[in-house]
C-alpha positions as CSV (number, residue, x, y, z in Angstrom):
1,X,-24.9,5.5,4.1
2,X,-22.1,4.0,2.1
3,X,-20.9,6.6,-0.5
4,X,-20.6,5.9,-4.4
5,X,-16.8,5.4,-5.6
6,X,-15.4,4.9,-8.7
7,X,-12.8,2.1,-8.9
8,X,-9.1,3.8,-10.6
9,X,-6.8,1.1,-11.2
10,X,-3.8,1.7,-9.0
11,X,-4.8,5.1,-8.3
12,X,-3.5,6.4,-11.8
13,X,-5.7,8.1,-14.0
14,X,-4.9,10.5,-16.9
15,X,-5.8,14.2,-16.9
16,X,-8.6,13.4,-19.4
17,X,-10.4,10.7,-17.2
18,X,-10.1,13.0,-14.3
19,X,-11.6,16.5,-16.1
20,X,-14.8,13.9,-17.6
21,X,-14.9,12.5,-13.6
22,X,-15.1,16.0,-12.8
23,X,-17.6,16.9,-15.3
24,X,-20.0,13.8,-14.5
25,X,-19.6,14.7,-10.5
26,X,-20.9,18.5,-11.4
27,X,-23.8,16.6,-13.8
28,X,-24.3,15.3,-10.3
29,X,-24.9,18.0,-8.3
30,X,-21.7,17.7,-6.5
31,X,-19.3,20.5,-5.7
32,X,-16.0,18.5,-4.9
33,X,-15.0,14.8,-5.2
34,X,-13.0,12.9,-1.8
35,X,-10.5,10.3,-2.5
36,X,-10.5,6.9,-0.1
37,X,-7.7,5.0,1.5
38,X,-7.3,2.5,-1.3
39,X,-6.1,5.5,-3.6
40,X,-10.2,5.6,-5.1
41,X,-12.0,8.3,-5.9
42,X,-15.7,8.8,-3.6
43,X,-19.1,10.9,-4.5
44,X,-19.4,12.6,-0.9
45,X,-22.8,13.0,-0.8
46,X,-25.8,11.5,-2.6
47,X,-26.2,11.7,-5.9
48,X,-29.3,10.9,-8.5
49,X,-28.8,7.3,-9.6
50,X,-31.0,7.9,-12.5
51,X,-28.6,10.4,-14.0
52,X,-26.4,7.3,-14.4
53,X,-26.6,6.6,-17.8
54,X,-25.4,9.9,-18.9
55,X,-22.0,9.2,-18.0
56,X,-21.7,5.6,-19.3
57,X,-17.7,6.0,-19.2
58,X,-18.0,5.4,-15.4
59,X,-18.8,2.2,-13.4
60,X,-19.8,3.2,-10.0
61,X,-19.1,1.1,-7.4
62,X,-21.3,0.2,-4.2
63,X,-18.7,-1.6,-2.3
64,X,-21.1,-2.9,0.5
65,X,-23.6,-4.1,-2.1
66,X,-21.4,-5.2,-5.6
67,X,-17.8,-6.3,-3.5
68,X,-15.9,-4.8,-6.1
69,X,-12.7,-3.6,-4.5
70,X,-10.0,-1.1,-6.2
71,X,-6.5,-2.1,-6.8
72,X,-4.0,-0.6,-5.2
73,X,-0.5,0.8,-6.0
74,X,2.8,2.3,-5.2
75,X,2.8,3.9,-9.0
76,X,2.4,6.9,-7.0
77,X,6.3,6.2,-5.7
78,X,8.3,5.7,-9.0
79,X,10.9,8.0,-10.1
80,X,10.1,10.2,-6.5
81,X,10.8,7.6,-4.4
82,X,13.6,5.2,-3.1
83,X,12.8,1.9,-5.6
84,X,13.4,-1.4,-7.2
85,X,15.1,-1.0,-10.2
86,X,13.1,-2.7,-12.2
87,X,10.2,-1.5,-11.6
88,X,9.5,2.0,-13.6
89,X,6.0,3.6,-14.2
90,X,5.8,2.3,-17.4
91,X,6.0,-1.2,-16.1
92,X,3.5,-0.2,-13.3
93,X,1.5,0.4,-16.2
94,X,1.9,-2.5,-18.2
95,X,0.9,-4.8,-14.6
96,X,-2.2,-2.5,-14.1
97,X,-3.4,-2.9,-17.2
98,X,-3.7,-6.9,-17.3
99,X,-6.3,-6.6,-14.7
100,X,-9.0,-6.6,-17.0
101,X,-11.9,-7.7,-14.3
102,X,-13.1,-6.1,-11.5
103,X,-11.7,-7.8,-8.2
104,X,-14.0,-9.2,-5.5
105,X,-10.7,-9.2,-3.4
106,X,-8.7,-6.1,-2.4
107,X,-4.8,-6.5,-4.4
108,X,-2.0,-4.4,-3.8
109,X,0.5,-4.2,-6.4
110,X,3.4,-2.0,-4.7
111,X,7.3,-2.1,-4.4
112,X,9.3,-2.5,-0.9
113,X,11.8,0.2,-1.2
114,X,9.2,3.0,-0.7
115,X,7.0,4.1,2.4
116,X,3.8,6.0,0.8
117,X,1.4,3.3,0.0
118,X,1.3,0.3,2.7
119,X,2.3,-3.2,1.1
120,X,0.0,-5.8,3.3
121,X,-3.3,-3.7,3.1
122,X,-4.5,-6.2,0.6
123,X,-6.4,-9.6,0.3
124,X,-3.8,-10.2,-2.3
125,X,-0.6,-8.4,-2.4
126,X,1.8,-8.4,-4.7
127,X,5.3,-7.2,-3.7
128,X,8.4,-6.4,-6.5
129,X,11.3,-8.9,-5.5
130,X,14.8,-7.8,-6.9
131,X,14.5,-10.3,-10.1
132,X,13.0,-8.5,-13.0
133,X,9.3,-8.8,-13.2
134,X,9.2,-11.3,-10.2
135,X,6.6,-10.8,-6.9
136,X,6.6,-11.6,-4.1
137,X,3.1,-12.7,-2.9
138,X,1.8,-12.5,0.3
139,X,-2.2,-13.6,1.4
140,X,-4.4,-12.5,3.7
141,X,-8.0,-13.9,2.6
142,X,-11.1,-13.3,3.9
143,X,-11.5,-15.1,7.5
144,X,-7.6,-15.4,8.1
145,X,-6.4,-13.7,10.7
146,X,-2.7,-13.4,9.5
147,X,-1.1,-13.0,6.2
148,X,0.9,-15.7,4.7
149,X,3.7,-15.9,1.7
150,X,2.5,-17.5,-1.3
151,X,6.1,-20.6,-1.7
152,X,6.6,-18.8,-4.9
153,X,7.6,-15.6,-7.0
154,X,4.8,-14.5,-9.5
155,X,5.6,-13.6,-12.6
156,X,4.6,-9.7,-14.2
157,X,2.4,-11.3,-16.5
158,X,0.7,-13.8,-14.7
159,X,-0.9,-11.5,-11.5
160,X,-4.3,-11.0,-13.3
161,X,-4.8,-14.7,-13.9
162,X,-3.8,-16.0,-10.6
163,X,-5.6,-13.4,-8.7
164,X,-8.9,-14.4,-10.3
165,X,-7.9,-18.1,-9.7
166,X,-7.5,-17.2,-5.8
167,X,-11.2,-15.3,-6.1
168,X,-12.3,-19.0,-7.7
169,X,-11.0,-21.1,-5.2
170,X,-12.8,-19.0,-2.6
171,X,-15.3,-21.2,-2.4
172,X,-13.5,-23.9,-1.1
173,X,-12.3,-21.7,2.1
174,X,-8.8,-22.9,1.8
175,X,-7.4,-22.2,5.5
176,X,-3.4,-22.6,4.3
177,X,-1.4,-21.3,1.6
178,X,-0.1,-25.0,0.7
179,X,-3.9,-25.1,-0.3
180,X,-4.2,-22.5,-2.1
181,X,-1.1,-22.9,-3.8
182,X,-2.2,-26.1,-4.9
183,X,-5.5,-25.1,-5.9
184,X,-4.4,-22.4,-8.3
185,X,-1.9,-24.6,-9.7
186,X,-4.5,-27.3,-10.5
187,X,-6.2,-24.3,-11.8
188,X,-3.8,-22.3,-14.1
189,X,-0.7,-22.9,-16.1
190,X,1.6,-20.1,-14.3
191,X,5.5,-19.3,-15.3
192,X,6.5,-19.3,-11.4
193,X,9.6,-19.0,-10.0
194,X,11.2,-20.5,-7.0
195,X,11.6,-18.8,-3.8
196,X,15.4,-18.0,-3.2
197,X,15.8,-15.7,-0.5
198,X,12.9,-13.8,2.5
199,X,11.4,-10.5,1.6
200,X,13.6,-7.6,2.7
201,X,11.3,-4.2,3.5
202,X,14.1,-1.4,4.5
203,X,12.9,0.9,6.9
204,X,12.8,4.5,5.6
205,X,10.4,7.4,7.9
206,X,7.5,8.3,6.7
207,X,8.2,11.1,3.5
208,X,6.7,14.2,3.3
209,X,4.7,14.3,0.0
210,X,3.6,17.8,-0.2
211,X,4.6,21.1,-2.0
212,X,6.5,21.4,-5.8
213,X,9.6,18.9,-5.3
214,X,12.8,18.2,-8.2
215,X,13.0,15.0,-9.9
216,X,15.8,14.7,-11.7
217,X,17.4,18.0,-13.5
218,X,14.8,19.0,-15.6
219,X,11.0,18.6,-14.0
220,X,9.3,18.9,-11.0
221,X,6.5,16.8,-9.1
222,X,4.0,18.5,-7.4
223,X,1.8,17.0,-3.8
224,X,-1.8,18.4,-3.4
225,X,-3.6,17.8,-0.1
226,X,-7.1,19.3,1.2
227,X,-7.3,18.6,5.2
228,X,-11.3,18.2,4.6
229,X,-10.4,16.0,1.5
230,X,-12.7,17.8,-0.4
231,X,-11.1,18.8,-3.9
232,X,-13.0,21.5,-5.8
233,X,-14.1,20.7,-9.1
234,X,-13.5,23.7,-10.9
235,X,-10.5,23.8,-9.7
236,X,-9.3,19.8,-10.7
237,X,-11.0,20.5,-14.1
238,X,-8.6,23.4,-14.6
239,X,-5.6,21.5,-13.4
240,X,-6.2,18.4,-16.0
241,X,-6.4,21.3,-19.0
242,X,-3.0,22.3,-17.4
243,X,-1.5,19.3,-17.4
244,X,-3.0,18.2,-20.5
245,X,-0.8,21.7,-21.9
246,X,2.2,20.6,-20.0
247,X,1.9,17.3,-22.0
248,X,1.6,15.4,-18.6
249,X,0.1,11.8,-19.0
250,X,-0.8,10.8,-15.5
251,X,-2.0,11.8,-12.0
252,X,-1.7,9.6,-8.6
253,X,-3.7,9.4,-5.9
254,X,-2.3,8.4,-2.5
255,X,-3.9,6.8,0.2
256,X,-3.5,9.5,2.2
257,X,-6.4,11.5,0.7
258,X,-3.9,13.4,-1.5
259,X,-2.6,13.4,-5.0
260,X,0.7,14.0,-6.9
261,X,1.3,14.9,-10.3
262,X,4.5,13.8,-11.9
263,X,6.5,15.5,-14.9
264,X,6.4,19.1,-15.0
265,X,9.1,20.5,-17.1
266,X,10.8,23.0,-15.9
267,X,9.9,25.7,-18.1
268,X,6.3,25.6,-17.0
269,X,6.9,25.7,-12.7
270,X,6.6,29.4,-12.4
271,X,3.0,28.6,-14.5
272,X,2.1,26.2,-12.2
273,X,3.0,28.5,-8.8
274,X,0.9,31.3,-10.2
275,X,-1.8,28.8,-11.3
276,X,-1.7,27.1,-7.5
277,X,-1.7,30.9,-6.4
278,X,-4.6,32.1,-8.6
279,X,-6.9,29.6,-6.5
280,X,-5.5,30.2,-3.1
281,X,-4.4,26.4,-3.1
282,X,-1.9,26.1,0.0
283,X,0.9,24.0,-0.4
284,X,2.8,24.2,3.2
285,X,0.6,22.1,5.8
286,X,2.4,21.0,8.8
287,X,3.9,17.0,8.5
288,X,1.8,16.9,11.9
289,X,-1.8,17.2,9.7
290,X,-0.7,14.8,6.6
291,X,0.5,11.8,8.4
292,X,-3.1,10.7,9.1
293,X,-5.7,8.0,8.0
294,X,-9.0,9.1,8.7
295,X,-11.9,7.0,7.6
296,X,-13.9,9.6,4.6
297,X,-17.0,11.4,5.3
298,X,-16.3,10.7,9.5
299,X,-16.7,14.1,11.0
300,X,-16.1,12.8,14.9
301,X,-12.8,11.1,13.5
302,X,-11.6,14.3,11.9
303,X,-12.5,16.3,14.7
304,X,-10.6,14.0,16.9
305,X,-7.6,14.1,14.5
306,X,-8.3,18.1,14.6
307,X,-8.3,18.0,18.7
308,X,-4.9,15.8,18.8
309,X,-3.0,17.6,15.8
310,X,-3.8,21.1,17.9
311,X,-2.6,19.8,20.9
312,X,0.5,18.5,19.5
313,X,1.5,22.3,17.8
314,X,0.8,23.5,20.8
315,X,3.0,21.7,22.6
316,X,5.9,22.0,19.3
317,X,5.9,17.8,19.6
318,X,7.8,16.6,16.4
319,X,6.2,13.8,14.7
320,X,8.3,13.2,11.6
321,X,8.2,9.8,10.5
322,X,5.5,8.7,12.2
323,X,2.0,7.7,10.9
324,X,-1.2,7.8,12.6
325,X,-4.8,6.2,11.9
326,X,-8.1,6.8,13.7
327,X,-10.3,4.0,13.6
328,X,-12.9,1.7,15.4
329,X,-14.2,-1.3,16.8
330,X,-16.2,-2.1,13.9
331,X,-13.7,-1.7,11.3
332,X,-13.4,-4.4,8.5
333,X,-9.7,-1.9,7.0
334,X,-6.3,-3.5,8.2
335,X,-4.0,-0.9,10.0
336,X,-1.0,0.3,8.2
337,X,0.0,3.4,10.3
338,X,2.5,3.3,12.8
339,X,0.1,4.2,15.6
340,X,-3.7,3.5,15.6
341,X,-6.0,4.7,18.0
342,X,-9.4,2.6,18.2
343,X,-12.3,3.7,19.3
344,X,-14.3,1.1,21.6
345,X,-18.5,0.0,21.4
346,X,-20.0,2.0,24.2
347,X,-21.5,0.0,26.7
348,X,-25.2,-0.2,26.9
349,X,-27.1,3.1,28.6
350,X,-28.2,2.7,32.1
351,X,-30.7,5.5,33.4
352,X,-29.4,9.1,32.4
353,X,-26.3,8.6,32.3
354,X,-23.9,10.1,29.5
355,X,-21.5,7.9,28.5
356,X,-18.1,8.7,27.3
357,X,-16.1,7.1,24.3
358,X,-13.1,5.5,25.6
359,X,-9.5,4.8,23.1
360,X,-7.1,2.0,22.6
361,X,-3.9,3.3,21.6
362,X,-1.2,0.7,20.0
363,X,1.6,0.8,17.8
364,X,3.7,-1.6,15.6
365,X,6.7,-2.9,16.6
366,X,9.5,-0.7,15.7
367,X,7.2,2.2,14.8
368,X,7.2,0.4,11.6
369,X,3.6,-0.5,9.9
370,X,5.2,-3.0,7.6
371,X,6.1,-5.8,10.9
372,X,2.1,-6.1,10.8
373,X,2.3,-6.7,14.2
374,X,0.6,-3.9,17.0
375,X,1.4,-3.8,20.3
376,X,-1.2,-2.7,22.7
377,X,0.1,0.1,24.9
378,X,-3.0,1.7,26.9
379,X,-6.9,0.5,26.8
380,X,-9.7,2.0,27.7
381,X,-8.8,5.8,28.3
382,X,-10.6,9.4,28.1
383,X,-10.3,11.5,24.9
384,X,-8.9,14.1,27.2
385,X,-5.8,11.8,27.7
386,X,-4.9,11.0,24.3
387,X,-2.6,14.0,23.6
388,X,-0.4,13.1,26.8
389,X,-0.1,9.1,25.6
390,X,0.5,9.8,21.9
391,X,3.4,12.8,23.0
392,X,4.8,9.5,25.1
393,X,4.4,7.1,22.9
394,X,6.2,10.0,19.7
395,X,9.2,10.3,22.4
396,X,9.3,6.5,22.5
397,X,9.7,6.4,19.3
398,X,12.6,8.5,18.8
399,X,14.3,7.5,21.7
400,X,14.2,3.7,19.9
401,X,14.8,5.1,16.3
402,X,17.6,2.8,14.9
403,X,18.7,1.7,18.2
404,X,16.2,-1.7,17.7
405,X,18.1,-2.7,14.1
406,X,21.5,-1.6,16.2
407,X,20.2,-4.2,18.6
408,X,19.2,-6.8,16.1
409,X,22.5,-6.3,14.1
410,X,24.6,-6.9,17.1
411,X,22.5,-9.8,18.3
412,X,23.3,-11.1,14.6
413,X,27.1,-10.8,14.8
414,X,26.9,-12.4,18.3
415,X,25.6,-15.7,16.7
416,X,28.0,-18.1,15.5
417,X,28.6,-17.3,11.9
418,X,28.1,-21.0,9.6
419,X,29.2,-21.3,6.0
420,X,25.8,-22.3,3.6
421,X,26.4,-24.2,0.4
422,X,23.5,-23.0,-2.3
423,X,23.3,-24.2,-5.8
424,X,23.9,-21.7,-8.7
425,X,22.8,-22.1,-12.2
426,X,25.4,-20.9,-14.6
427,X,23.8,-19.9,-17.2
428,X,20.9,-17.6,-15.5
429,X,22.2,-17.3,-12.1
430,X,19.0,-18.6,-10.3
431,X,20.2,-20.2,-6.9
432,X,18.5,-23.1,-5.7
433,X,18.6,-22.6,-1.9
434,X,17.4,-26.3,-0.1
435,X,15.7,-23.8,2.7
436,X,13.2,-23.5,0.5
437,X,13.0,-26.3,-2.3
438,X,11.5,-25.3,-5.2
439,X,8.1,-25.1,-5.4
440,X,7.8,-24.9,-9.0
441,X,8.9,-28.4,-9.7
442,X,7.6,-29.8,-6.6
443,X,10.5,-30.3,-4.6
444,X,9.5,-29.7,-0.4
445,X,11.7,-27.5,1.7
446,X,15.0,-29.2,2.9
447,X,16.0,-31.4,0.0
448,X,19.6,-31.8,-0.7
449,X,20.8,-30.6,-4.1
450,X,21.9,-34.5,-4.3
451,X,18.5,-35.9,-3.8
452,X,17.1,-33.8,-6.7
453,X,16.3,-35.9,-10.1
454,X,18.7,-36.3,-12.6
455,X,16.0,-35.0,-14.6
456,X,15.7,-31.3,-12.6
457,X,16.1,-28.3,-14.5
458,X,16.5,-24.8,-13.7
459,X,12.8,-23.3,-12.9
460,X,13.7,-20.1,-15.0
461,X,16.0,-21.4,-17.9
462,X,15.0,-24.8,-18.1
463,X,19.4,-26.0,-18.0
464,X,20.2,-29.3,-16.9
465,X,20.8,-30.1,-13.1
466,X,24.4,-30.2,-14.3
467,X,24.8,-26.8,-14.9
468,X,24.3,-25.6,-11.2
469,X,27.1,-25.0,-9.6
470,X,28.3,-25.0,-5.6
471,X,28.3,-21.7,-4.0
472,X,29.5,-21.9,-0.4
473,X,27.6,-18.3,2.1
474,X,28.0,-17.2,5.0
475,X,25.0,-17.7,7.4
476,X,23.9,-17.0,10.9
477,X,23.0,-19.7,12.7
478,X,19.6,-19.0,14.7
C-alpha cells in the first residue's frame, strides 16, 4: 500500500515545521518518520485518516491517488558544495517560494556545479545557467522517452508560472519542445532569454555527506543518516529545540534518505557532539552503505543492498564516487545513480518449481548519472553473482576515471580549430550566437546577424541592433 507523504518544497523545512510534523506523526501512532527520494517526508506505516483534521497545518499527499508531486532541490548543496555563484540559499528560497500550487508534474530546481541531488529526475527541471537568475530548462513529460532543452533560459521569477502553463498544455500531448514552447508562449507573457551557449555539468565523484563538517571559519554542518531510514521522533523533536537554540533557520533533506543541517556556530559543536552522543546517534557509516537509492518501505531491496554492501567490506572493494540504485521492472522513478541494478518480472510458475529472481546490471556512460544515458552490461543473472559483476564493473570505473575526458579533450585538440564570429551587445554583454537564434524574438537557429531586422533589440536590455558588436572565437569544428 502506497504510504502517506507530506509534500516539503525543495526539501527545506524549518526546525518548527519539523518538531509539529513530528508531533502530528506521534498523534498518529507513529514512532519514526522515513524520508523519499524526492527529498519528501513519508508516514511508514498506516495511520488513522480520521485524525486528520487535528493537524490541519499538513496536506497529506496520496501520490498514486491525488498526483501531487514534491519539488525538488539542490538547496541542500549551497554554501557546502561546489556552486554557481549566483545562486545562494536565500535565492533558493526566494524560487521555492513562488511555487504557490501544488504540481501535478515532478520539477527539480537544482544547480550544475554540485553532485548530491540528481538534475534530470524531474518532468520539469530547472537547471541554474551562469547568468544571474537564468535556467536552463530541460523536459521530460509524461510519455516521452527522452528529455529535451526548452530553446530558452527561464527567468528566476517566471518558473512557477511556466511550470503550471506546461501542466495546462498537457492536455494537448505536445510530442516536441518546439510545441510546447509555443504553447506556453501563446499562453503566458514570460521575460525569456536567449540561449547563448550548451549546458556545461562538470564532473565531480560522488561527496560524502555524513559526520559534523566546517563551512567557512566559524560554523559547522552536520549529515544525519539512519540505514533503515527510520528517524526517531523523540529524537528529531529534540534536534529542532536544538537548532531552534542555536538560532538555525533551516533543515535539508537529501534524496538519499538523509538530512543535513546547516549553520552551527562554533561555539555550540561540542553541544551538539554530546547531544548526538546522548542518543547513541552514529555519525561514521562506511561511503559503501550511503551511496544507495533504495525504493522506501522495500525490505527485499534493502536486504539486497545489505547482501551486496557485506560482500563488498568483505572483500575491502573501494567504491568512492560511485552511486548505486536498486530498482525494478515496474518502476515509473528515472535512474540517477551511476549503476542500477533492475530487478526482472518472474516468469510465470510451471508445476513446483521455485523460481529465482534474476538482475540487470547497467551503468551510465562515464560512471556519470548526469549523461542520462545507461549502458547495459549483464542481463539476466543470479543474485549470487551480483557481488562479482558490481566488484568488475567498480574496477572499470576507476581504471576509466578521467582517462574518458583525457580522451575526449585530445580528440578535441585533434580537430581543426575554426575561428566563430558571435555578436556582443555592448551595453549588457548578451551574445547573440547564430547557432542558436534567438528564440525570444522569433528568430530560427542559423540566421546571420545581417539578416536580423533593423528593428532587433537585445532580448535582455532591449539596445538597438546597433549596439552589438563583432566578437571573433575560437571553435572546433565537429
Amino acid at each position: 500500500m502506497e504510504p502517506y507523504r507530506l509534500r516539503i518544497n525543495g526539501g527545506v523545512l524549518s526546525p518548527g515545521e519539523l518538531k509539529y510534523i513530528c508531533e502530528a506523526a506521534e498523534g498518529l501512532g507513529l514512532n519514526a518518520i522515513s524520508f523519499g527520494s524526492r527529498q519528501d517526508i513519508i508516514f511508514p506505516e498506516e495511520i488513522d485518516e480520521s485524525k486528520f483534521s487535528q493537524f490541519d497545518k499538513i496536506k497529506f499527499v496520496k501520490p498514486k491517488q491525488d498526483g501531487v508531486e514534491n519539488i525538488a532541490s539542490s538547496y541542500v548543496s549551497a554554501e557546502i558544495l561546489p556552486s554557481t555563484s549566483w545562486l545562494t540559499s536565500d535565492q533558493y528560497l526566494y524560487v521555492l517560494e513562488q511555487f504557490k500550487h501544488f504540481p501535478k508534474l515532478r520539477i527539480n530546481v537544482t544547480d550544475p556545479k554540485q553532485r548530491l541531488v540528481p538534475l534530470f529526475t524531474g518532468n520539469v527541471n530547472f537547471i541554474a545557467s551562469e547568468h544571474d537568475d537564468y535556467w536552463y530548462l530541460y523536459l521530460r513529460l509524461p510519455g516521452w522517452t527522452k528529455t529535451e532543452m526548452y530553446p530558452a533560459l527561464i527567468y528566476s521569477w517566471d518558473m512557477d508560472k511556466i511550470e503550471l502553463a506546461i501542466e495546462n498544455i498537457l492536455i494537448e500531448e505536445p510530442e516536441t519542445i518546439e510545441t510546447v514552447f509555443d504553447l506556453v508562449s501563446d499562453a503566458t507573457d514570460t521575460n525569456n532569454r536567449t540561449v547563448d551557449k550548451p549546458l556545461e555539468v562538470p564532473f565531480y565523484p560522488f561527496p560524502y555527506y555524513e559526520g559534523m563538517n566546517r563551512i567557512g571559519t566559524d560554523r559547522y554542518w552536520l549529515g544525519l543518516y539512519w540505514r533503515n531510514n527510520r528517524y526517531d521522533l523523540k529524537f528529531l523533536k529534540a534536534m529542532c529545540e536544538l537548532c531552534s537554540e542555536n538560532k538555525i533557520g533551516k533543515i535539508s533533506i537529501t534524496p538519499w534518505k538523509s538530512f543535513i543541517v546547516k549553520g552551527i556556530p562554533e561555539r555550540f559543536k561540542l553541544q551538539w557532539e554530546k547531544f548526538l552522543g546522548k542518543y547513541g546517534i552514529n555519525v561514521r557509516h562506511s561511503m559503501l552503505e550511503m551511496n544507495w537509492h533504495v525504493p522506501v518501505n522495500d525490505k527485499e531491496a534493502l536486504n539486497l543492498k545489505k547482501y551486496l554492501v557485506t560482500n563488498f567490506d568483505q572483500n575491502d572493494i573501494s567504491t568512492y564516487g560511485l552511486t548505486f540504485g536498486i530498482t525494478s521492472f515496474d518502476s515509473d522513478t528515472y535512474n540517477f545513480t551511476s549503476i542500477v541494478i533492475e530487478k526482472n518480472r518472474q516468469p510465470e510458475a510451471v508445476g513446483n518449481f521455485t523460481i529465482r529472481d534474476t538482475y540487470n546490471l547497467l551503468y551510465a556512460k562515464n560512471f556519470d548519472p548526469n549523461t542520462r544515458d545507461y549502458i547495459m552490461h549483464v542481463q539476466d543473472v543470479d543474485k549470487i553473482e551480483l557481488p562479482g559483476l558490481l566488484m568488475e564493473l567498480s574496477q572499470l570505473y576507476f581504471e576509466q576515471l578521467g582517462t574518458e575526458r583525457e580522451e575526449e579533450s585530445v580528440k578535441a585538440l585533434k580537430k581543426e580549430s575554426t575561428e566563430e564570429d558571435v555578436y556582443q551587445c555592448s551595453e549588457c554583454l548578451t551574445v547573440y550566437n547564430e547557432t542558436y537564434g534567438d528564440i525570444t524574438q522569433n528568430i530560427p537557429a542559423h540566421t546571420s546577424f545581417e539578416d536580423l531586422p533593423e528593428t532587433y533589440t537585445c532580448s535582455l536590455c532591449e539596445a538597438d541592433k546597433s549596439s552589438f558588436e563583432k566578437k571573433t572565437i575560437r571553435k572546433q569544428r565537429v
